[in-house]
Backbone bond lengths (Angstrom), bond angles and torsions (degrees), N, CA, C in turn:
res aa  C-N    CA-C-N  psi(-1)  N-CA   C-N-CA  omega(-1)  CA-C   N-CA-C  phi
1 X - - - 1.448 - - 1.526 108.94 -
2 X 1.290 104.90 145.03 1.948 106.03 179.86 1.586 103.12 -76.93
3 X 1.718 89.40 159.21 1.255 84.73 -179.88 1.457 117.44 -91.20
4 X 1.645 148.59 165.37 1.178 119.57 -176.15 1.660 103.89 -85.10
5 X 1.545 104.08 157.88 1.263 93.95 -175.20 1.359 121.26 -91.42
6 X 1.128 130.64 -175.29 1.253 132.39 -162.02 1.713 111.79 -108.60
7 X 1.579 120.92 131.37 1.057 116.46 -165.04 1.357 111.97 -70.61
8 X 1.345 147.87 151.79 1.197 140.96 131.71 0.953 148.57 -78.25
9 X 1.291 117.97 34.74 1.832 142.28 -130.97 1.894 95.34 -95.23
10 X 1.499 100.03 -21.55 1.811 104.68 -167.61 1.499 99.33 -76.58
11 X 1.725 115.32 -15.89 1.831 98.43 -160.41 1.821 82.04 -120.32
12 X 0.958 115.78 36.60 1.618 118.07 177.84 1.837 119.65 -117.35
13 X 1.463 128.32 88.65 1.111 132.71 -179.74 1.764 128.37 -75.39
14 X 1.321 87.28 -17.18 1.603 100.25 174.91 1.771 116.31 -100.96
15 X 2.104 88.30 126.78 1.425 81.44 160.25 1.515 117.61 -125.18
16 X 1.159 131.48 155.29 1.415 127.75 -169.05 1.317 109.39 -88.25
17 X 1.388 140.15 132.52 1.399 128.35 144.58 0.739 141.77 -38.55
18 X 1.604 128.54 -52.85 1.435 159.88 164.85 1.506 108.82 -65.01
19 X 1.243 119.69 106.43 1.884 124.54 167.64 1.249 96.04 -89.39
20 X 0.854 151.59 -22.91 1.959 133.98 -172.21 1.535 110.52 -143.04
21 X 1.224 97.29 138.11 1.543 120.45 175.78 1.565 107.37 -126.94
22 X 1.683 109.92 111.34 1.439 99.71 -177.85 2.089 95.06 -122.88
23 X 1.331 102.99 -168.42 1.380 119.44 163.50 1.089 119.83 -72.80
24 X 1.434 120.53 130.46 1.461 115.68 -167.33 1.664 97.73 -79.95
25 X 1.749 95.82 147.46 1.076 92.11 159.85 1.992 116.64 97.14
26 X 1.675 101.25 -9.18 1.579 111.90 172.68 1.314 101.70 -137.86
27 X 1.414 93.17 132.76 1.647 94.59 -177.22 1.549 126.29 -48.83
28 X 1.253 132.50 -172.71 1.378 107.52 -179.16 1.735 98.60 -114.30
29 X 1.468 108.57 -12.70 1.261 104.61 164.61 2.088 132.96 -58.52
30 X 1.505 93.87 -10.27 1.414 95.62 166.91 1.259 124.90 -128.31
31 X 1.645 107.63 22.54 1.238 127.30 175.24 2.017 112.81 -90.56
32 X 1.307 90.78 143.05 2.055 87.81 -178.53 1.680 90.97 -93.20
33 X 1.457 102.80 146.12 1.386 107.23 -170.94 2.073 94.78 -110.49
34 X 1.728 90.56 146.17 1.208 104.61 148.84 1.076 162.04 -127.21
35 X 1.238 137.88 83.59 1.103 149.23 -140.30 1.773 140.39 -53.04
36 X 1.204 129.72 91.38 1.004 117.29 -157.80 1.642 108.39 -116.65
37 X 1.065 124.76 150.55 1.399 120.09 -157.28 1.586 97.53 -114.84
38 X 1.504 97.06 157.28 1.532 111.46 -177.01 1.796 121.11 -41.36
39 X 1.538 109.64 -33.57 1.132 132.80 -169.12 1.783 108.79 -72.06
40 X 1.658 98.98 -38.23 1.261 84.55 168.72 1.655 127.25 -129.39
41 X 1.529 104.68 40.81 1.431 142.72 135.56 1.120 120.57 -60.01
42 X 0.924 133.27 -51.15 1.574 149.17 -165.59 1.552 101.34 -103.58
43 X 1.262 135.89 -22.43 1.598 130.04 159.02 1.747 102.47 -60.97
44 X 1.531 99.40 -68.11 1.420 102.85 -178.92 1.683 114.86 -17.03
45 X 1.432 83.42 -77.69 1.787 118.97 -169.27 1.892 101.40 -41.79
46 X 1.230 97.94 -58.12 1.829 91.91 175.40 1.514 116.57 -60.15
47 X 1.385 116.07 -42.80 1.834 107.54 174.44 1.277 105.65 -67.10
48 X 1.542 145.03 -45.53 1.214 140.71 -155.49 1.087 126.00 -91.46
49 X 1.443 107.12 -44.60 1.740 135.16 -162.32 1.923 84.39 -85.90
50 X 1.215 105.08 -65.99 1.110 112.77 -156.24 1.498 123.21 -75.90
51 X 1.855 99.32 -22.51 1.393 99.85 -158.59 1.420 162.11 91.69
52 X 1.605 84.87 -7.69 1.571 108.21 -159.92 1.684 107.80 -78.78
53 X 0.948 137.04 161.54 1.135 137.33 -175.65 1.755 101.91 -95.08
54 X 1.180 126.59 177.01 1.863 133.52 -157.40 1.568 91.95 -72.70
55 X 1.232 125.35 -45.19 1.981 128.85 -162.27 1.443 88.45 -71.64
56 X 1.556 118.10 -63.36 1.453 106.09 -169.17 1.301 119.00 -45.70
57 X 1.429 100.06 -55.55 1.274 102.07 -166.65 2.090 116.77 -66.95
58 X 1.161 98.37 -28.16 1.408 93.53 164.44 1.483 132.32 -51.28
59 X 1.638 95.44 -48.84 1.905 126.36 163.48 1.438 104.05 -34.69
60 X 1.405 122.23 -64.87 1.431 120.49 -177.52 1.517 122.83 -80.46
61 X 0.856 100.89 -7.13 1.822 113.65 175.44 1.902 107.43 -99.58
62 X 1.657 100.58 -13.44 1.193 86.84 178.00 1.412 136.93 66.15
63 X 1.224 102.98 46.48 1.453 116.72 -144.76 1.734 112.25 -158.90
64 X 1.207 135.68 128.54 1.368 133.58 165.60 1.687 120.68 -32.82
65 X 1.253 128.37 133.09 1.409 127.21 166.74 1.463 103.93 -20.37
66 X 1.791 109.58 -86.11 0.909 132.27 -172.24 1.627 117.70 -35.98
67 X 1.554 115.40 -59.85 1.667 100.45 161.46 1.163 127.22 -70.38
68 X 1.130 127.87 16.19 1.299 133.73 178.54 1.865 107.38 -70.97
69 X 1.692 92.61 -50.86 1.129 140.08 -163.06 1.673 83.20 -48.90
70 X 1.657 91.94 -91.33 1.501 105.97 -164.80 1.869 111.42 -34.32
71 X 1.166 97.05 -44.34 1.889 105.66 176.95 1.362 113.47 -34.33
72 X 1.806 106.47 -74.28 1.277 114.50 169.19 1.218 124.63 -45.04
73 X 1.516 128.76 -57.39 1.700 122.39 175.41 1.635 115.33 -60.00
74 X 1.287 126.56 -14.28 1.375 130.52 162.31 0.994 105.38 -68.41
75 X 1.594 134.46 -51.54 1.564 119.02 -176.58 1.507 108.32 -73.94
76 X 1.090 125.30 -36.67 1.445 115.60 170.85 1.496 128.28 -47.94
77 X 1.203 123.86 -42.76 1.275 150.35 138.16 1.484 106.07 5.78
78 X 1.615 89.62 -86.60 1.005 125.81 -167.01 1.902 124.41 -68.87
79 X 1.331 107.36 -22.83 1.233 111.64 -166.46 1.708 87.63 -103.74
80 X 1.339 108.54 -16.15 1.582 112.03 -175.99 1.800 103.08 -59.68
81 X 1.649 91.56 -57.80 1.730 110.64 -168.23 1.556 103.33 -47.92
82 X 1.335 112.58 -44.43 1.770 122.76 176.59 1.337 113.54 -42.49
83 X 1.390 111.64 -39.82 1.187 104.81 -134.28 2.251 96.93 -103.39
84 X 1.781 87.00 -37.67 1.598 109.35 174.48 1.423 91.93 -71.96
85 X 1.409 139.92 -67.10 1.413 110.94 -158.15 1.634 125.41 -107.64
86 X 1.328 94.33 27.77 1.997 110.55 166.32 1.413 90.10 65.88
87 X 1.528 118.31 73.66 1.761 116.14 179.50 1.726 85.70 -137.45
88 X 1.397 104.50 140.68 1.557 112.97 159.92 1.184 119.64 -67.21
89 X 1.200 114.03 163.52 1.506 135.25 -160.81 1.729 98.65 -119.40
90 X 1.285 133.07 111.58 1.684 122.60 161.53 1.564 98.06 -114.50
91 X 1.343 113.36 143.87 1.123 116.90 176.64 1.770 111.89 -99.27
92 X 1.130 114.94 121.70 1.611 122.50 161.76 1.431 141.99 -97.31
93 X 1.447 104.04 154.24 1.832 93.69 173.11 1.429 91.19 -125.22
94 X 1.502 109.07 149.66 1.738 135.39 -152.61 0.893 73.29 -103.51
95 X 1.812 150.03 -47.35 1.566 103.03 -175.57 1.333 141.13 -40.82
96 X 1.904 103.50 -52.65 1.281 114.15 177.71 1.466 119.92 -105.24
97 X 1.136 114.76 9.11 1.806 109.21 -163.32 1.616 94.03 91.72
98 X 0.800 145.09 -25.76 1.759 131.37 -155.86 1.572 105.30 -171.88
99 X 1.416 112.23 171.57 1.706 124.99 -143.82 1.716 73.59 -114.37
């Protein structure tokens, strides 16, 4: 069995207003949702928003290079699948189920 993973919620300064991003124009009731969690919101947000290069941004996330890594290519993944197969986006926190 996996182990559960561990939050990173302590090296995370951003919170979003907005939990869902769908296609305009289809309800969201017949939309497949994908779920992306605060952890790798806030990876995104530091390479893109911010700029930071992979060390920094690990530094402020508090977090190893290397998982930094995996974080970011999960949201890519993920924001990819949204975006190629017209699926909403809700954003989560693994502490509680929700932001």
């Amino acid at each position: 069995m996996a182990r559960p993973r561990r939050c990173l919620c302590s090296g995370i300064t951003f919170k979003p207003n907005i939990l869902y991003f769908k296609p305009q124009g289809v309800p969201l009731r017949n939309l497949k949702i994908v779920e992306i969690s605060i952890e790798e919101l806030e990876s995104y947000r530091l390479r893109h928003i911010n700029n930071l290069d992979q060390i920094d941004a690990a530094k402020k996330m508090r977090t190893s290079q290397s998982t930094y890594q995996r974080i970011l290519r999960a949201t890519y993944e993920k924001i990819g699948d949204a975006l190629i197969h017209g699926k909403a986006i809700k954003i989560i926190n693994h502490e509680d189920g929700k932001i």
